[in-house]
Each structure stands twice: as C-alpha cells, then as structure tokens.
N, C-alpha and C positions, 0 to 999 in steps of 0.2 A: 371904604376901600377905593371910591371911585375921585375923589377928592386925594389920595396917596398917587392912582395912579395918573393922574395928573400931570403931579409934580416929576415923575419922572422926567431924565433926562434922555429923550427920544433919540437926541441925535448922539448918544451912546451905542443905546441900543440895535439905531441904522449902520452904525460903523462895525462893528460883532454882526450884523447881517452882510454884510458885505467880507469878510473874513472868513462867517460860516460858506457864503459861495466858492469863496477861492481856494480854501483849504481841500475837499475833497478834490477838487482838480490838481492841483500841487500833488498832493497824494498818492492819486492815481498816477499821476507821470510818471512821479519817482518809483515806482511799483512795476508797471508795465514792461515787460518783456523779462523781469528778474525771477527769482527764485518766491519774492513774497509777494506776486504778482495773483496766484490762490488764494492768499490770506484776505483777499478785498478789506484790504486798509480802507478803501476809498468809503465805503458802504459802513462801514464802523464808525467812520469817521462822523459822518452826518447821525448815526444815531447818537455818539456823545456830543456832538452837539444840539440834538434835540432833547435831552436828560438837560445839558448843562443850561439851554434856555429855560429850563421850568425850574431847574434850583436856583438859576437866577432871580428868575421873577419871586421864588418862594422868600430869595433872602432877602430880595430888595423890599418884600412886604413886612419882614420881621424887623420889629425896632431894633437895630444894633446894639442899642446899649442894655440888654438885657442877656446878649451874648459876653459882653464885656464884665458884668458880673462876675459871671463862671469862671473866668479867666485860668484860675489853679486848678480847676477842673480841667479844663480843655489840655493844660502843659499837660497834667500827671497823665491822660489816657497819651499823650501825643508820646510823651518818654516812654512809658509803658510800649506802645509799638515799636519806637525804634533800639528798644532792647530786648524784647520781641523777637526784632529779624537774625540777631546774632545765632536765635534757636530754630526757627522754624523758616528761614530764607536759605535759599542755595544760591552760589554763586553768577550774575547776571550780569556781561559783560564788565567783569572785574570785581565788582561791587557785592555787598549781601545788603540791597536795598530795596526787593520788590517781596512782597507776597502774593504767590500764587494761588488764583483760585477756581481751577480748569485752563477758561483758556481765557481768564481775567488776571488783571494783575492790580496793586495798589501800591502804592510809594508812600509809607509815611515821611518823606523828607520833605515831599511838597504841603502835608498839612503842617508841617512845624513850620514852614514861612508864616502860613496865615496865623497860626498861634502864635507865633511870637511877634505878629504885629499888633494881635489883638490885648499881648499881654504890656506891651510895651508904651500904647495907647494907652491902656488902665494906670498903668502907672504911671506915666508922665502927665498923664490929665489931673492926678492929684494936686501937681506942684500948680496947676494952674497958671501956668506960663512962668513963675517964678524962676531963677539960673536955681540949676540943678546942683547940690553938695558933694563931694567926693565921695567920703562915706554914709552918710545919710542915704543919697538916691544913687550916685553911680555903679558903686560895688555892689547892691543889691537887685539894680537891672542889669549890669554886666552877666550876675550868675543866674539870672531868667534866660541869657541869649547862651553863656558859655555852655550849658547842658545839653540840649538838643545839637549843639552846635558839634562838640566833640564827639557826641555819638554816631552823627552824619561822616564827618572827619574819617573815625576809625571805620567805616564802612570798605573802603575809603570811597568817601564822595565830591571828592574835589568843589565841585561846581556849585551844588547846592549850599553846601558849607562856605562858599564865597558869599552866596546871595542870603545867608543869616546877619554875615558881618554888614552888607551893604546896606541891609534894612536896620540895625541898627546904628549905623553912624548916620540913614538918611535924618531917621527922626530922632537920635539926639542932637543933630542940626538945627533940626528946628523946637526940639524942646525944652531950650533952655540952657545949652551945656554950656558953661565959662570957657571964651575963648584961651584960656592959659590950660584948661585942661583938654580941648580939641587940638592947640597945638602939640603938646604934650605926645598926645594921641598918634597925629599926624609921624611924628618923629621916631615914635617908636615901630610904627610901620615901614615907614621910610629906611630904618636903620636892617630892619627882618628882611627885605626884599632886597637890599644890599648884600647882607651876610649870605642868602641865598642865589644870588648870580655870584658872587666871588667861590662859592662855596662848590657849584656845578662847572665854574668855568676854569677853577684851577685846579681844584680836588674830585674830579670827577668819578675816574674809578673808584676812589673811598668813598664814594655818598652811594655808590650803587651799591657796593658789597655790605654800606652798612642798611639801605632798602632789603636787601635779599636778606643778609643774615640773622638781622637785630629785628627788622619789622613782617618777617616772610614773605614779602609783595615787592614787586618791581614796578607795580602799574603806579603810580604817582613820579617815581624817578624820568621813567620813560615820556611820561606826560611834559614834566619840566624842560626836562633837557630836551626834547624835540622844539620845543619852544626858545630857550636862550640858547642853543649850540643845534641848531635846525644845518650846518653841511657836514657835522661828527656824528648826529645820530644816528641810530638803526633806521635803516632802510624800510624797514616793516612798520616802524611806531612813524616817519613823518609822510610812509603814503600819504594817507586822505588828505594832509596839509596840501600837500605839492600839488596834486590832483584836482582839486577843490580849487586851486588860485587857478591854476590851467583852465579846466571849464569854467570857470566864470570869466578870466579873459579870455575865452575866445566865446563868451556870448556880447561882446564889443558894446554898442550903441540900443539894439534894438534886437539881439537875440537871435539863437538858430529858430524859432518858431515851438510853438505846442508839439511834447511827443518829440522831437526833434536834438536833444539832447545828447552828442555821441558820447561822449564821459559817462555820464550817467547809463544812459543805455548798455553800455560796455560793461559795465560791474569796476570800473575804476573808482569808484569812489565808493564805503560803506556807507549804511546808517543812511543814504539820500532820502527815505520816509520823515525820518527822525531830527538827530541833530542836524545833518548836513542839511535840511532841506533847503536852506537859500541857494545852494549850487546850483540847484535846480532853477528855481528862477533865475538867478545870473544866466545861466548857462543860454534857455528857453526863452528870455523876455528881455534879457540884458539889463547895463545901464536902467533905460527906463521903468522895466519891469523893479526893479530892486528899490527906486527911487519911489516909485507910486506907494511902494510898499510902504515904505520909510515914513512917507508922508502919511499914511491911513496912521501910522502909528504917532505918528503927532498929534495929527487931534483928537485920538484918543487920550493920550499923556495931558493936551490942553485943555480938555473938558472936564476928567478930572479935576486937574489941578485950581479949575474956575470954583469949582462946587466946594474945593478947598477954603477960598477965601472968601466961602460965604457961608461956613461953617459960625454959629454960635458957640458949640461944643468944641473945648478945644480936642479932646476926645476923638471926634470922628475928623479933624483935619489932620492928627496924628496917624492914623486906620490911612487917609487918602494918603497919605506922603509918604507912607510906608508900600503902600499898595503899585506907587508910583516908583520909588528907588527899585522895586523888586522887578519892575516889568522894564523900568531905563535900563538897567543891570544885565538882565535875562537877553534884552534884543541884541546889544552891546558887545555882550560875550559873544551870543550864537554868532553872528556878525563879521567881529573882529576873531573868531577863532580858525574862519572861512579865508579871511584874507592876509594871516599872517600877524594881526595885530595883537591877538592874546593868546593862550596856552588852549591846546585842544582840551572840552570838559565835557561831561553828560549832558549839554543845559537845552533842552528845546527852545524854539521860537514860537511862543508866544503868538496862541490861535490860529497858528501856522500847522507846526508841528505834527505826525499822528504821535497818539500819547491819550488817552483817555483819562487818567489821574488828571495829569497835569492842565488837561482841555478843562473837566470838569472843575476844579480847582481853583484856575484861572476865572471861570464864570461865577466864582461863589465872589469871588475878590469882589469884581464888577459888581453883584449884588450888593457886596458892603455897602461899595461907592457908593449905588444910588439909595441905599437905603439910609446912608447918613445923611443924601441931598432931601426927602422923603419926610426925614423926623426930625425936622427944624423948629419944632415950637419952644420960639424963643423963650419963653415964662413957664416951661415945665419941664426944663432940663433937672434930671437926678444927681441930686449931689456925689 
C-alpha cells in the first residue's frame, strides 16, 4: 500500500484541497441572508467533502480494472434506478430525478456518467486501439450509451443527458472511430440543431402546444426557447439568464467583495448554492475571481490528461478521457449558461457546487484517475 501511495498524483489531490477550501465559502455566501441560509449548506458541504476524500482515497487504492469487469453489472443496477425514479421519485424542480431519503437525496443520473464511462472503456479497450466497425462495435456501444441516456431524457433532464452524449463522442474520439463515420456523426447533429432553431424560430407556438399537449411538460420548450429567442420569451423562464449576466457584470475587474453581492443578496437570482453558483463569484471576486477559477480547473484537466499519456492500459486512458470530456462539459455549460452562451440546464459546477451526489461522485471520478496512474504494471495487465 505504501509503494501505491506513492505513486499518487499529489498535486491532484492539492488542487480538490484547495477547492474543498473554497467551495464551503462560495456556499455560505450564496446562502447567507436567504431563505436556505438554516439549511447550512455551508457545513454539509465540508462533510461531503470529507466522505468524498475517503471514497477517493478508497477508489484510488482499488485496482480499476476489476471494476471494469462488472461493467453489465454496474449498467443493469444503474438502469434499474433510473426506472426506478419514474415509481418512487416526486417531482424536483421539473424533473423526477432524485430519491429522497429524509433529508438526503441521490441522483442516479450522475452514477450513469461514471458507468457508462466505465462501460464504454471495457469495450473500446477490446479493439485495442484498432478503428472501430459500424456494426461489429458502434451499434453495440451506441445502445450501451442510448439506454441510460433516454431514460435521463424522459425525466426530463436535459443537461445530464447532454453530458452522456459528450462522453461518448469524447472517447470515441479517441478510440478508434473512422473518420467517415465521426463525420457522418458530426452532420447529423449539425443538421438536428438546425431543424431545432428553425423549428422554435418560426413554428414556435406549434412546438409549445405540441410540449404541453403530446408530451405534458413545457419545462424543456421554455428551457430552449429562453436560449434561441431570449427578447420573446416568458419573462419568468429568462429571469435568472438576465440577472446572472447583470451580477456578474457588475462584479467588473476585481468584484463587489466577500458577502457583498447585491443580486445575489437580493433573491434576484435562484439556485445561487446550486447551478448558478458562478454568479456568485463573478459577482464577489469578479473577472479575477472567475479566472483563478478557470485556471485551478486547468490543471486539474492537465494532470489528468498527463497521467493519460502514460497509461499502458489502453483501458484506463479511455476511463481518463472520458472522465475529462465529462468535467470540460459540466464547467463549459455551468459557465456559458451564466453568460448567455448555452441553454439554462440542471448541471453544477464541478467541486464548486452544493450537491452532495454530484460532490461525492465527482470524487469517485478523481479516484478512477488516480487509481489508473496507481496500477501501471506494465507486464501484468489483464487481457
């Protein structure tokens, strides 16, 4: 064990310490003077991050490739829960995605990331860097990722259900796929996101009545169209947009200061614990503040992606790259949904956030990581 811990990569570990410090202050801010300002988010926060360090450390001592195994194990309990929530979940800001248990909650949408990185990893590792088959390998990892994926969908969970596609195109990127069939790929996305701003920008009230009548939810329509048609939509659905770009420009260069946040303070803005928490920074740290940020999360993405290209197994560089599209994705969105760049969605920021699933969850990843930098003996890899 002490020869494992070693090899850890420390200055992973130093960067998630430095995140555990900043997040409960973020927290608390966005908290302070509001309605869930009782709830001590703040204090919560630091005990999932003191669980998420010990599952870390637990998974970074567990060979990975023995989880990878199990693989149809891990989908069937992971589908099993998210059909599951359709019985035993109530309605949760729109969605039937959490199970309640008191005054916990758990998200199987965020363990279907890691399992369908884990499953996706197994199988691409077979071909052994070989280009991947249409039918032979694609159609058969496509309906590893399409299952979890649609049932996420129909929840409806927008956001999540983005970040299944994203880990699947990251690491058929790099495992192998024929560029005639990534373009392919490419163009039929290209052409969907077409048919969908043509679709909201001329046929508007028909996509809404057919939301409400044909699918009984308006929460995705409103989502969209706040995003391509943001000066026609509901007043109510592009609040937090408008507000959100408002505090963060007017935290300019350098920020109104800690605790100092009038937007925020105000109740202008929901979810500021949650999704919105970068407002909060922008708002309180400005410019700089969002940028330090930015950067902690660089070299987290670069240390990873080191440990990548010193992977033996092609296996566990599959696991990092996936682990990596998911966390590019996740900052990206939060990010850009704050300043107008992408559609508002559920997605927290990434060891920022309060969210205790998604905090612990997030730390199992990191575990992967280092358990794949960890289990490198070159001459004893499993076939």
């Amino acid at each position: 064990m002490l020869n494992k811990l070693k090899r850890i990569d420390w200055m992973i570990v130093a960067i998630l310490g430095v995140f555990a410090v900043i997040s409960p202050f973020i927290v608390y801010s966005s908290t302070v003077g509001t309605k869930f300002e009782p709830a001590n988010f703040e204090i919560k926060t630091i005990v999932f991050y003191v669980i998420g360090f010990v599952v870390m450390f637990a998974v970074t001592l567990f060979d990975y490739r023995l989880l990878l195994k199990g693989w149809i194990i891990w989908m069937v309990i992971t589908v099993l829960l998210l059909i599951g929530l359709y019985f035993f979940a109530d309605v949760t800001m729109g969605a039937k995605g959490w199970y309640k248990f008191g005054g916990l909650s758990f998200q199987p949408a965020e363990l279907a990331k890691i399992v369908l990185i884990l499953s996706l990893a197994q199988l691409l590792g077979k071909r052994e860097g070989e280009p991947l088959g249409f039918v032979k390998d694609l159609l058969p990892i496509a309906c590893v990722m399409i299952i979890p994926f649609g049932l996420i969908v129909a929840q409806p969970d927008l956001g999540n259900a983005m970040i299944l596609i994203v880990i699947f195109i990251g690491m058929l990127w790099i495992g192998g796929v024929k560029y005639r069939h990534m373009f392919v790929g490419t163009a039929i996305v290209g052409a969907l996101i077409a048919i969908v701003v043509v679709l909201f920008t001329q046929f508007g009230p028909q996509v809404e009545s057919f939301f409400k009548d044909t699918l009984g939810q308006n929460h995705w329509y409103e989502r969209i169209n706040t995003f391509i048609n943001p000066e026609s939509a509901d007043k109510d659905e592009s609040h937090q947009s408008r507000y959100a770009l408002i505090a963060i420009g007017s935290g300019g260069l350098t920020g109104d200061g800690y605790l100092q946040g009038e937007l925020k303070s105000r109740n202008f803005i929901p979810l500021t614990y949650s999704d919105a928490i970068f407002v909060v920074i922008g708002e309180e740290f400005g410019f700089q503040g969002g940028a330090l940020l930015l950067l902690l999360y660089f070299f987290l993405i670069y240390r990873m992606i080191l440990i990548a290209f010193q992977c033996y197994d092609l296996r566990g560089s599959y696991i990092i790259i996936g682990i990596v599209s998911m966390f590019v994705f996740q900052i990206f969105q939060n990010i850009g949904m704050m300043i107008g760049l992408m559609p508002i969605t559920g997605i927290t920021l990434p060891f920022i956030s309060y969210g205790g699933t998604s905090l612990i969850l997030n730390m199992v990843c990191i575990g992967l990581v280092l358990s794949v930098r960890i289990h490198q003996e070159k001459y004893q890899l499993d076939e």
